[in-house]
mmCIF file of the C-alpha atoms, coordinates in Angstrom:
data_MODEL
# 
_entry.id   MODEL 
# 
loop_
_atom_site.group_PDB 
_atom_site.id 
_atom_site.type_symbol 
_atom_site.label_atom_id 
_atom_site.label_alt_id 
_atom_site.label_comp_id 
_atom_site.label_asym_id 
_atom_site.label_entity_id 
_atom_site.label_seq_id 
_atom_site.pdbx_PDB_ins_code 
_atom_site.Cartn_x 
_atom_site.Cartn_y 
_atom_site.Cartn_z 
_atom_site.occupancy 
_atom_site.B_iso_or_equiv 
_atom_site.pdbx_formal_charge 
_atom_site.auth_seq_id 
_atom_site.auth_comp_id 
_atom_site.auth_asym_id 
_atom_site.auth_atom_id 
_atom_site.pdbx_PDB_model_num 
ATOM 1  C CA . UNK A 1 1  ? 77.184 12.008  23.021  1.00 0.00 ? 1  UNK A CA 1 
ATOM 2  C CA . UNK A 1 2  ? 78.475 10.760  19.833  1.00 0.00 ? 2  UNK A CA 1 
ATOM 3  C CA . UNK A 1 3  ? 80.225 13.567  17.574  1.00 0.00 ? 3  UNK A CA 1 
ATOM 4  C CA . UNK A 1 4  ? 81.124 11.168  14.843  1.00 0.00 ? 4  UNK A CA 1 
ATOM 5  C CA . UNK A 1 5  ? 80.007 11.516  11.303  1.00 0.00 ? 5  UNK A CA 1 
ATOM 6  C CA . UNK A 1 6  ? 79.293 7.894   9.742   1.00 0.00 ? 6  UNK A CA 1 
ATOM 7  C CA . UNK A 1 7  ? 82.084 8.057   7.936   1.00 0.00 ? 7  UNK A CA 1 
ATOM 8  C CA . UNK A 1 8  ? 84.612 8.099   11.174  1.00 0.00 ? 8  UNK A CA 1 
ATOM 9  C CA . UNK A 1 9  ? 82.430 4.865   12.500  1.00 0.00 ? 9  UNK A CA 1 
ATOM 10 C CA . UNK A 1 10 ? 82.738 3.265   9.459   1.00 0.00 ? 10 UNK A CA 1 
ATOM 11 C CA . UNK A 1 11 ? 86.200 3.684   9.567   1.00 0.00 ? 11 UNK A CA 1 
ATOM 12 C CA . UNK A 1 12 ? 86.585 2.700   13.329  1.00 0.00 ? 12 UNK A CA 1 
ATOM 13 C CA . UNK A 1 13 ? 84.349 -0.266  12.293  1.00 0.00 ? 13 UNK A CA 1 
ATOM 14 C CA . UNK A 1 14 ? 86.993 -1.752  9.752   1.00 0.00 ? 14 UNK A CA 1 
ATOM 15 C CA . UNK A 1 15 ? 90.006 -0.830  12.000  1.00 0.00 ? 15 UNK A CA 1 
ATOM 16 C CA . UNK A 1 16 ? 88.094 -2.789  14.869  1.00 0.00 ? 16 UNK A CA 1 
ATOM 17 C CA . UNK A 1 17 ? 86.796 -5.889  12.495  1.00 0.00 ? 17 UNK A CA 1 
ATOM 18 C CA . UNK A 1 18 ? 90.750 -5.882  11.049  1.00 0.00 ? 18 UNK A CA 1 
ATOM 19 C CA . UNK A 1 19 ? 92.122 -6.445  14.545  1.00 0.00 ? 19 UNK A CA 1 
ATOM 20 C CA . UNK A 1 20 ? 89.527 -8.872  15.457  1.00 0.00 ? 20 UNK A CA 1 
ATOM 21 C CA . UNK A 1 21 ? 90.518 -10.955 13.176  1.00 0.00 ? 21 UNK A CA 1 
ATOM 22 C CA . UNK A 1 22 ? 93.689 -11.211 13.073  1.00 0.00 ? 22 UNK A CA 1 
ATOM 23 C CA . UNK A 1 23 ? 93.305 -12.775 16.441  1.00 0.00 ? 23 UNK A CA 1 
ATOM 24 C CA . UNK A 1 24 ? 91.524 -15.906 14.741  1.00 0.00 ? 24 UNK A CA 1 
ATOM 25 C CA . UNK A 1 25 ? 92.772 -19.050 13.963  1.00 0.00 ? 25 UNK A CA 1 
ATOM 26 C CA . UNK A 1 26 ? 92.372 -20.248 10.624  1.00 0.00 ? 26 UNK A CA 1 
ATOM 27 C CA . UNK A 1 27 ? 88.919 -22.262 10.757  1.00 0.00 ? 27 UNK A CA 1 
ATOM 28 C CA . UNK A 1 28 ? 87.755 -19.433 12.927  1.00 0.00 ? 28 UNK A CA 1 
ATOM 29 C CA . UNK A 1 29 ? 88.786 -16.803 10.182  1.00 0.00 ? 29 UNK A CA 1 
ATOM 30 C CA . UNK A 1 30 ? 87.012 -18.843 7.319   1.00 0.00 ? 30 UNK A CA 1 
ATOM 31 C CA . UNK A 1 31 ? 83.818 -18.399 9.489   1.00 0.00 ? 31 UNK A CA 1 
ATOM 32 C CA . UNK A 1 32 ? 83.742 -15.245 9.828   1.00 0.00 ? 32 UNK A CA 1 
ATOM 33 C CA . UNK A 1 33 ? 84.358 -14.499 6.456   1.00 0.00 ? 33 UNK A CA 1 
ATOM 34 C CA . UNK A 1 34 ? 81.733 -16.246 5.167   1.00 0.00 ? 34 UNK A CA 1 
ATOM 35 C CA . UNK A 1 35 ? 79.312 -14.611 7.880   1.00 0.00 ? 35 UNK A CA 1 
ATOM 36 C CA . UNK A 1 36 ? 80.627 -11.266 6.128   1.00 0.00 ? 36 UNK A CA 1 
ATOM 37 C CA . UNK A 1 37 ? 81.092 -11.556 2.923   1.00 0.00 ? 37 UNK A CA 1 
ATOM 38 C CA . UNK A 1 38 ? 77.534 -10.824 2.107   1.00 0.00 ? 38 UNK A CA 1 
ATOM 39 C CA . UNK A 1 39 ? 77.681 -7.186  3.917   1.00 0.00 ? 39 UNK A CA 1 
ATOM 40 C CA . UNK A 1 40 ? 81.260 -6.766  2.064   1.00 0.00 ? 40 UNK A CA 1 
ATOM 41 C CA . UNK A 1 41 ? 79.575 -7.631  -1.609  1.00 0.00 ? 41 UNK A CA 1 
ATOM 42 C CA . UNK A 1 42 ? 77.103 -5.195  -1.216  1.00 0.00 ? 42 UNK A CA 1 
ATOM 43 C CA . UNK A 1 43 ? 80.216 -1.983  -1.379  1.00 0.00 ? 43 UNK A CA 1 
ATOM 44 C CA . UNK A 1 44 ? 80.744 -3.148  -4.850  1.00 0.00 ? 44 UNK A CA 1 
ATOM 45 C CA . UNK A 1 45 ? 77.405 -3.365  -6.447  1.00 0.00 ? 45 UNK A CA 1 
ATOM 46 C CA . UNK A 1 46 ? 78.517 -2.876  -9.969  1.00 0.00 ? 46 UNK A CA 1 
ATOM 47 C CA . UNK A 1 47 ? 80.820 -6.361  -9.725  1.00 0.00 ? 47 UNK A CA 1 
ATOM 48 C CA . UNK A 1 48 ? 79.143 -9.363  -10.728 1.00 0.00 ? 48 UNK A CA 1 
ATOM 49 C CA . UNK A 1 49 ? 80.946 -11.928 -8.294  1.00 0.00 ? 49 UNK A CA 1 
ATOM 50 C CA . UNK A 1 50 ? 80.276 -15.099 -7.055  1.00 0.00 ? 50 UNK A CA 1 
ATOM 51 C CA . UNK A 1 51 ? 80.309 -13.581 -3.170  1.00 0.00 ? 51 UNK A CA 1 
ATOM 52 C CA . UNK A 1 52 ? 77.408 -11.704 -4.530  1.00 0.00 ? 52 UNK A CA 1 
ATOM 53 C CA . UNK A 1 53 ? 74.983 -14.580 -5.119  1.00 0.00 ? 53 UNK A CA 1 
ATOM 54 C CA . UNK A 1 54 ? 75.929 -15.517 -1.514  1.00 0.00 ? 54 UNK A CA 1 
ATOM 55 C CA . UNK A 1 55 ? 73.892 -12.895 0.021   1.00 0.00 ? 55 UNK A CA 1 
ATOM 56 C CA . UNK A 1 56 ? 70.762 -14.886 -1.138  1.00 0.00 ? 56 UNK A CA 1 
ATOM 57 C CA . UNK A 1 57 ? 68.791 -11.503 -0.521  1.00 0.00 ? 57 UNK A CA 1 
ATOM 58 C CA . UNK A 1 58 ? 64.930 -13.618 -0.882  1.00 0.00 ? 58 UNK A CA 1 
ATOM 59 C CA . UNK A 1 59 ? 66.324 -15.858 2.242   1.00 0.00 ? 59 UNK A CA 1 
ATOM 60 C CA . UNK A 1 60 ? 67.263 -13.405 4.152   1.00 0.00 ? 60 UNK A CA 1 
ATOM 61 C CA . UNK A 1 61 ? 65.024 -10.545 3.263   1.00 0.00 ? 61 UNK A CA 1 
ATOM 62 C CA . UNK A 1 62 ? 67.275 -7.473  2.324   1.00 0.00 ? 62 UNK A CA 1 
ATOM 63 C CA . UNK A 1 63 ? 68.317 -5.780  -0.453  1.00 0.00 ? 63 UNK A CA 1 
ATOM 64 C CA . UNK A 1 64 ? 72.293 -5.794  -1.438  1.00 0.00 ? 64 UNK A CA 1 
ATOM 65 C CA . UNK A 1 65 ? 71.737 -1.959  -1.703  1.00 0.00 ? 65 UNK A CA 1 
ATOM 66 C CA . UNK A 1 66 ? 70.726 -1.973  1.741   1.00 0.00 ? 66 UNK A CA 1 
ATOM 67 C CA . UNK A 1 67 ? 74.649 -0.961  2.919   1.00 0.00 ? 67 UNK A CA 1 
ATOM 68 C CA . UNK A 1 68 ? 74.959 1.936   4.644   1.00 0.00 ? 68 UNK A CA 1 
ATOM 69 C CA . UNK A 1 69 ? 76.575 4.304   2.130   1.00 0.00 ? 69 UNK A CA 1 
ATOM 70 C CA . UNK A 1 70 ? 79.388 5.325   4.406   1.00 0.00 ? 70 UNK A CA 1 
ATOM 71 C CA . UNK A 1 71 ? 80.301 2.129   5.011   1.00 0.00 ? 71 UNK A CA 1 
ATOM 72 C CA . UNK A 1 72 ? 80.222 0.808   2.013   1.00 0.00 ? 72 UNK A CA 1 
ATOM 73 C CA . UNK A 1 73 ? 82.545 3.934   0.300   1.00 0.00 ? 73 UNK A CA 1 
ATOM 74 C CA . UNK A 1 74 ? 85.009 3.001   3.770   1.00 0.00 ? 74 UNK A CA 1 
ATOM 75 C CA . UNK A 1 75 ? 84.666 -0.895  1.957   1.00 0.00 ? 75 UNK A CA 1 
ATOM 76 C CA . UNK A 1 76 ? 85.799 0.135   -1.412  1.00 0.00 ? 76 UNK A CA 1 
ATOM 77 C CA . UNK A 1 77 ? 88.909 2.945   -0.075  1.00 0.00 ? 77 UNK A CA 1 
ATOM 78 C CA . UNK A 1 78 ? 90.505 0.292   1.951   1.00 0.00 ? 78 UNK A CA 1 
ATOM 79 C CA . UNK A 1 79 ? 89.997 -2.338  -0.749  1.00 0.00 ? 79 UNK A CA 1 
ATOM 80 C CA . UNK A 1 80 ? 88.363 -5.057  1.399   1.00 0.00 ? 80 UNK A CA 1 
ATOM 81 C CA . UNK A 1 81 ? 87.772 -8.023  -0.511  1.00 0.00 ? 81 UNK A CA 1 
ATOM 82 C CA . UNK A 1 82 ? 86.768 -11.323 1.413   1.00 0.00 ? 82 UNK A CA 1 
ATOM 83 C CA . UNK A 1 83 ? 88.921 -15.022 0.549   1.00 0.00 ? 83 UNK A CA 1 
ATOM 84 C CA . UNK A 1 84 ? 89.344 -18.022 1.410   1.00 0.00 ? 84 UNK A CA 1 
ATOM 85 C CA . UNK A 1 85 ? 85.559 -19.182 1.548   1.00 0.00 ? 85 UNK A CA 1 
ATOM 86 C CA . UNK A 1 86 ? 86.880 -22.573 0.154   1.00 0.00 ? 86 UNK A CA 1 
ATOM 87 C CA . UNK A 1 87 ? 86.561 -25.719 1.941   1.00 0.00 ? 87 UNK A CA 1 
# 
């Protein structure tokens, strides 16, 4: 049984999603930050940023608000930002 709060898995979830990528090779890394950039914008609703229009919430049917709270407050302590979307 999980004892976790949602905070802890949050937490866990960055640590893991950190170390994954560090294993990818350039190309690889640019891919998978544009597959989750969207899910990063969303911690930092009040900044109007280009990442943000990304989402395109009426393709994909969510919200942006639809983050899960903890993870979006374990988003904005670490200060994870996603770059290098560029071509």
């Amino acid at each position: 049984m999980d004892t976790s709060t949602p905070t802890e898995a949050a937490e866990r979830l960055l640590d893991r999603l950190r170390d994954f990528a560090v294993t990818l090779d350039d190309q690889e890394r640019a891919l998978f930050a544009a597959l989750i950039a969207p899910g990063v914008a969303q911690a930092y609703p009040d900044v109007d940023d280009d990442v943000v229009g990304f989402a395109a919430r009426d393709e994909v049917g969510w919200s942006p608000r639809a983050l899960p709270a903890s993870l979006g407050a374990a988003v904005r302590r670490r200060g994870v930002r996603v770059v290098g979307l560029g071509d």
